[in-house]
C-alpha positions as CSV (number, residue, x, y, z in Angstrom):
1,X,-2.1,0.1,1.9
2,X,0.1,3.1,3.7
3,X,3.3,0.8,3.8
4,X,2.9,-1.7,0.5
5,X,1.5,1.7,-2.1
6,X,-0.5,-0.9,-3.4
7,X,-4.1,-0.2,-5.4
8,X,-6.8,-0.7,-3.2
9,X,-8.5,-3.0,-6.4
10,X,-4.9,-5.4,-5.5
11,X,-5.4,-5.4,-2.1
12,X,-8.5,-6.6,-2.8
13,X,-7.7,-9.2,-5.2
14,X,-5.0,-10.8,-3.6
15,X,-5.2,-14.7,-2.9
16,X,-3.7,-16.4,0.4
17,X,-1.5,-17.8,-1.6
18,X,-0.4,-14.5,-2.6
19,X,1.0,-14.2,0.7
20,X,4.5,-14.7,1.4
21,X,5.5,-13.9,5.3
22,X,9.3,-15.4,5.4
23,X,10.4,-13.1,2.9
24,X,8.1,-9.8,3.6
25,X,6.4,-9.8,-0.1
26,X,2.1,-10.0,-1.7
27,X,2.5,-11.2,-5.3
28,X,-0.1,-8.9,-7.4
29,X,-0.4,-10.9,-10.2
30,X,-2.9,-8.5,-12.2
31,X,-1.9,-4.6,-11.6
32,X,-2.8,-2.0,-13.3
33,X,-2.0,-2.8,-17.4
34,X,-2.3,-6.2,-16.6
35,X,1.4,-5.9,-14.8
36,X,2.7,-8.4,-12.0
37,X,5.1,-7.1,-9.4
38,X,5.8,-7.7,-6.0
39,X,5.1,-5.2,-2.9
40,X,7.4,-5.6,-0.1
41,X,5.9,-5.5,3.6
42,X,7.9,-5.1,6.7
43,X,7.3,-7.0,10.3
44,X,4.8,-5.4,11.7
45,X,2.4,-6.1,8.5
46,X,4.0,-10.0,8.6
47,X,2.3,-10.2,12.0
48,X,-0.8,-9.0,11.1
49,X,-1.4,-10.4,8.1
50,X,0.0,-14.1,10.3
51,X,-2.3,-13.5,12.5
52,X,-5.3,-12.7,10.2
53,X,-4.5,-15.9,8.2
54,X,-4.7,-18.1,11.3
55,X,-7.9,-16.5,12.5
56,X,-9.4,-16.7,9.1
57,X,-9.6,-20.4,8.9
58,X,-12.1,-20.2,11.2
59,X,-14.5,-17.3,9.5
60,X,-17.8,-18.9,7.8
61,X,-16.1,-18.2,4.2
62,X,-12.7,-20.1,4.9
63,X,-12.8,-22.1,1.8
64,X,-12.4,-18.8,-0.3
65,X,-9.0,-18.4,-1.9
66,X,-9.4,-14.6,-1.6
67,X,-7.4,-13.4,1.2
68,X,-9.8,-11.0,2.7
69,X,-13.4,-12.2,3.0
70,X,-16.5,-10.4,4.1
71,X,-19.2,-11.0,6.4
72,X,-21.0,-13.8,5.0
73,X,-20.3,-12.6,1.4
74,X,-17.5,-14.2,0.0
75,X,-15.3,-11.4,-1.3
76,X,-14.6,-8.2,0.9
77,X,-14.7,-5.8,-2.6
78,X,-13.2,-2.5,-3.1
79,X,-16.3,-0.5,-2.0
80,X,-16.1,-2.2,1.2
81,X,-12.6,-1.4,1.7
82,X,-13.2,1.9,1.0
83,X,-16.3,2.5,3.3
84,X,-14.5,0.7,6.0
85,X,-11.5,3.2,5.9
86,X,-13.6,6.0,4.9
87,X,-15.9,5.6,8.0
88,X,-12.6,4.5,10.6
89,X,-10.6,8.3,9.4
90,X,-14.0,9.9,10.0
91,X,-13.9,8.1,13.5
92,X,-10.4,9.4,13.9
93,X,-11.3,12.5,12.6
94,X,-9.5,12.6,9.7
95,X,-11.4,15.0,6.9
96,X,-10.8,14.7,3.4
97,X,-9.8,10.9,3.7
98,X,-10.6,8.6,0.1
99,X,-8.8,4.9,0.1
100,X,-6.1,6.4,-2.6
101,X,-4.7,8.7,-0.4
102,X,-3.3,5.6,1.3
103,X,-1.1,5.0,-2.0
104,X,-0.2,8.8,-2.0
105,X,0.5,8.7,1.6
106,X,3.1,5.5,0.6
107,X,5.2,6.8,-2.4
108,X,5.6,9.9,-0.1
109,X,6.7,7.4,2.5
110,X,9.3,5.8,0.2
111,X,11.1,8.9,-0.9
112,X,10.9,10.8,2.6
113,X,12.9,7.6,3.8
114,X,15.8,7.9,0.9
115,X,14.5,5.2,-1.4
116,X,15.1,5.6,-5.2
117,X,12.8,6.9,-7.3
118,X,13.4,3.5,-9.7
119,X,12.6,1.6,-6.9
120,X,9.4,3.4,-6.0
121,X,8.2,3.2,-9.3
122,X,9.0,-0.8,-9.2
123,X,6.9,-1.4,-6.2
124,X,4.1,1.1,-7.1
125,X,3.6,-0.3,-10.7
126,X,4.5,2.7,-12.4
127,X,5.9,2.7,-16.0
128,X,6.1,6.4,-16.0
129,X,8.7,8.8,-13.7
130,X,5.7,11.5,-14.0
131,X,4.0,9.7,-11.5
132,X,6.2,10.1,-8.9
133,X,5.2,14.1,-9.3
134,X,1.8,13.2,-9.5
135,X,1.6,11.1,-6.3
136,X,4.6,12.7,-4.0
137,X,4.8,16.7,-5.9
138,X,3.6,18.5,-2.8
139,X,6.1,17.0,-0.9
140,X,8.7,17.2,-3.2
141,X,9.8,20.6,-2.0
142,X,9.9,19.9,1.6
143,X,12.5,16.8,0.2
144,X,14.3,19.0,-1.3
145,X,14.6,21.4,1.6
146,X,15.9,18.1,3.5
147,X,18.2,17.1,0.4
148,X,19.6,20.4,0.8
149,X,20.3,20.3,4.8
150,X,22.0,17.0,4.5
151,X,24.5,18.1,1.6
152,X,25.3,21.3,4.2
153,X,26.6,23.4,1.5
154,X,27.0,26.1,4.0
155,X,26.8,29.7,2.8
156,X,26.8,30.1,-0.8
């Protein structure tokens, strides 16, 4: 969720075949709106999730199409999800934690790293620049700050 920005509701819904490790992207067919995109992963999610699909033909559910299955439900839901990460940041102690801050935490990602603001809103789902603000505004002054280090206007 920290690297894709993805809803945790798409996570949750993706299918295996979905999954697409040669060229890095998860197909969410049904985002918010009812709008497909792709979200682009990098190597270190390829391997995991390569790794979780090969060890998943062997779990009790295997004949689910869901990529992530439960215990000996069929679907791993979105309440799951989120008492799962909930309970591993309270482990880690990490206060304040909710499963959205993961997308947050991503579109901050994105921009801190110099990638467009069109593209973020591309990967995230968003129809609307206001998000942006709304997801990434308290950082946006400390990008700003770095924007303005990098042009090195020197004294004005």
């Amino acid at each position: 969720l920290a690297e894709t920005g993805m809803r945790a509701s798409e996570l949750v819904d993706l299918q295996i075949s979905d999954v697409d490790l040669a060229r890095g992207l998860l197909t969410v067919r049904r985002g918010k709106g009812a709008v497909g995109r792709f979200a682009p992963f990098g190597p270190q999610v390829a391997t995991a999730l390569d790794r979780y699909i090969r060890m998943r033909r062997n779990h009790v559910t295997s004949d689910v199409t869901q990529l992530f299955v439960g215990g000996h439900i069929k679907s791993f839901t979105y309440w799951a999800l989120a008492q799962t990460l909930r309970r591993r940041a309270r482990d880690a102690g990490i206060e304040g934690f909710h499963v959205h801050l993961m997308r947050h935490t991503a579109a901050t990602r994105w921009l801190r790293a110099g990638g467009s603001e069109a593209g973020l809103m591309a990967v995230a789902g968003w129809s609307n620049r206001q998000m942006i603000d709304r997801y990434t505004g308290a950082s946006a002054s400390e990008r700003a700050a770095e924007e303005a280090r990098k042009l090195n206007l020197g004294d004005l």
